[in-house]
C-alpha positions in Angstrom: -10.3 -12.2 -11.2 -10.6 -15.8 -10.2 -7.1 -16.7 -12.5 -5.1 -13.6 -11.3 -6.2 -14.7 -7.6 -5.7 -18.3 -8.3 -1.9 -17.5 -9.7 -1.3 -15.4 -6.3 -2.4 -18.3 -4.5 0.3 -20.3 -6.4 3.0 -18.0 -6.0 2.4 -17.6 -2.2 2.2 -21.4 -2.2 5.8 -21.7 -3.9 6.7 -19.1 -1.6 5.8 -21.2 1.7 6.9 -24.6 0.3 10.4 -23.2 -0.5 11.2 -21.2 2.5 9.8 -24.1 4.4 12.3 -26.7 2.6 15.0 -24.4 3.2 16.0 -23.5 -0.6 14.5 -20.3 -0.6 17.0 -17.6 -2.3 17.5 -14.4 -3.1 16.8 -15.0 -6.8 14.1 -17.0 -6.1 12.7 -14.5 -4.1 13.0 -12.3 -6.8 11.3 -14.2 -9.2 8.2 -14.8 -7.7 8.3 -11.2 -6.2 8.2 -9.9 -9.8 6.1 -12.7 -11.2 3.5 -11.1 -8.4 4.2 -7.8 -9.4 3.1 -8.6 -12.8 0.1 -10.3 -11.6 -1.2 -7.6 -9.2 -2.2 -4.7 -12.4 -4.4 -7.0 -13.6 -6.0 -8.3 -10.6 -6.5 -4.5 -9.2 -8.7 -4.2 -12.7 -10.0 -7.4 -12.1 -10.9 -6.7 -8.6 -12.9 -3.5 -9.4 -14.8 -5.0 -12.6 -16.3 -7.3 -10.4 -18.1 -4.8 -8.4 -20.2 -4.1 -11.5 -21.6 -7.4 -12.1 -21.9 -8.2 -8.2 -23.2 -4.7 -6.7 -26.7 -2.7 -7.6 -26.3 0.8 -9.2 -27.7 2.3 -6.0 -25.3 0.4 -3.9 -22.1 1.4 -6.1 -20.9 4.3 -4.0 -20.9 2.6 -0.7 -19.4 -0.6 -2.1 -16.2 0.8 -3.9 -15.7 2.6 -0.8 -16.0 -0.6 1.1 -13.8 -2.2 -1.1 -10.9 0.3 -0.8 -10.8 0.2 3.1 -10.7 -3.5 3.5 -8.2 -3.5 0.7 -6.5 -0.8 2.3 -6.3 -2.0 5.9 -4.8 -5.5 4.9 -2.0 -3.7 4.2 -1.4 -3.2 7.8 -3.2 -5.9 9.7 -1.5 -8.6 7.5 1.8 -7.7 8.7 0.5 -7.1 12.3 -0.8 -10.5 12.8 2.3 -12.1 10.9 4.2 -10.0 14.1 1.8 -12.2 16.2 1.7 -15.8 14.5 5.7 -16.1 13.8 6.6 -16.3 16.9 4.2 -19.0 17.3 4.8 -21.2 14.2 7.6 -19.6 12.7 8.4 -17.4 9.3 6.8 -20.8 7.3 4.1 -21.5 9.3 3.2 -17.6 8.8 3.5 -18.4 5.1 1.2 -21.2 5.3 -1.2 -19.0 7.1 -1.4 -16.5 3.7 -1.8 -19.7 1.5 -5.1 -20.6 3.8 -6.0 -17.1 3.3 -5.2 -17.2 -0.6 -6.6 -20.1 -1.0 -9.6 -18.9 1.3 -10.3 -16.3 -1.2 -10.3 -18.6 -4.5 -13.0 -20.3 -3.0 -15.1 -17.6 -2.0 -14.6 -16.3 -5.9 -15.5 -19.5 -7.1 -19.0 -19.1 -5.3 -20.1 -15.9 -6.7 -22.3 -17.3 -9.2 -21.3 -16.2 -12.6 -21.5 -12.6 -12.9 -23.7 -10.7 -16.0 -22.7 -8.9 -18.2 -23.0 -5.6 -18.8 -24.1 -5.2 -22.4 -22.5 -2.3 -25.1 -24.4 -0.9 -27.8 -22.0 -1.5 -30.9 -20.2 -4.6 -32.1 -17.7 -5.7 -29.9 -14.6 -6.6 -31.7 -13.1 -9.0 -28.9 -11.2 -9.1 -25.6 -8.0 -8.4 -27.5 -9.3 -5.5 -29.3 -10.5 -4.0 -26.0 -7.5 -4.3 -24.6 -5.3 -2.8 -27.4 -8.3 0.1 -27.5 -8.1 0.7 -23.6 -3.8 1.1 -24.1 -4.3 3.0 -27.1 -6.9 5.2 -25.0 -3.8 5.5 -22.2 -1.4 6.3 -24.2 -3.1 9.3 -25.8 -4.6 11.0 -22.7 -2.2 13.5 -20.9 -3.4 12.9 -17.0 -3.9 8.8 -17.2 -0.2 8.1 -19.1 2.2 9.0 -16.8 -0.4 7.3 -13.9 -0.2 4.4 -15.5 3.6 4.1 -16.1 4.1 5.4 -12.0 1.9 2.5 -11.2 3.2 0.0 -13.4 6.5 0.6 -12.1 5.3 0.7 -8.2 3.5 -2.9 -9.2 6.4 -4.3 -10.6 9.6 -3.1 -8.9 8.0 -1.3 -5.7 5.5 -3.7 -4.6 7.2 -6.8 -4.4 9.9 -5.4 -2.5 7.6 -3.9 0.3 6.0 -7.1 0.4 9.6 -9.4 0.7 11.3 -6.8 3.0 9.8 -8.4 6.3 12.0 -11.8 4.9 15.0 -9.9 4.6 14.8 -8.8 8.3 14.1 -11.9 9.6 17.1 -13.6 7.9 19.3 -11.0 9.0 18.4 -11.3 12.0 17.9 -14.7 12.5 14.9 -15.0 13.9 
């Protein structure tokens, strides 16, 4: 979890330094709009393994639900208080404000002490393995396939866009 937040962090970085500089474009926008697409599958996984190693058994319920409705309400208060702060400091100083709050959230990770592991019975063949096994288990099951393609596409192509589209209004009009 720490890389994929650590490569958000770096694309809303590049995102504020080049909209700041003035060389932002439409294919840049792109870019890193689908380069955080891509991210944002694994960092959802990411996200919920952690509650494992960080959260007692008992606790689980409660935390996951937790979890959902912070997740879930960022998705509006984000772009409520960007309403509120560009007017003050303008579409890059807003952007700055997310890398803060990235960058915020890099260092918290990197004080949860190192999580434990959860230990399998069996020989574990490797991360690798696991992940071709967990695909493998995707493909073949009926109800989790055609989730997983639906959400692969909403991460890739859907996401970005809902996340850029607040840029394209305020370029067109000139805020």
């Amino acid at each position: 979890m720490r890389l994929s937040q650590t490569l958000l962090f770096l694309q809303a970085l590049a995102l504020a330094v080049l909209q700041t500089m003035g060389i932002m474009t439409i294919e840049i926008l792109v870019g890193l709009s689908l380069f955080a697409g891509f991210i944002y599958p694994l960092h959802q996984a990411a996200r919920h393994s952690v509650l494992v190693g960080v959260v007692q058994r008992e606790d689980f319920a409660p935390a996951i639900g937790t979890d959902s409705a912070l997740f879930h309400a960022s998705r509006f208060v984000g772009p409520a208080l960007a309403g509120l702060v560009i007017p003050a400091v303008g579409v890059g100083g807003t952007f700055f404000a997310h890398v803060l709050g990235s960058l915020g959230f890099v260092i918290a990770l990197c004080l949860i002490p190192r999580l434990h592991r959860i230990e399998r019975k069996g020989k574990r063949a490797g991360l690798m393995e696991d992940v071709k096994d967990g695909f493998s288990y995707v493909r073949q099951h009926k109800g989790i396939f055609p989730l997983f393609i639906l959400l692969t596409f909403a991460c890739v192509l859907l996401r970005p866009l809902q996340d850029m589209y607040p840029a394209f209004e305020i370029g067109r009009a000139h805020v």
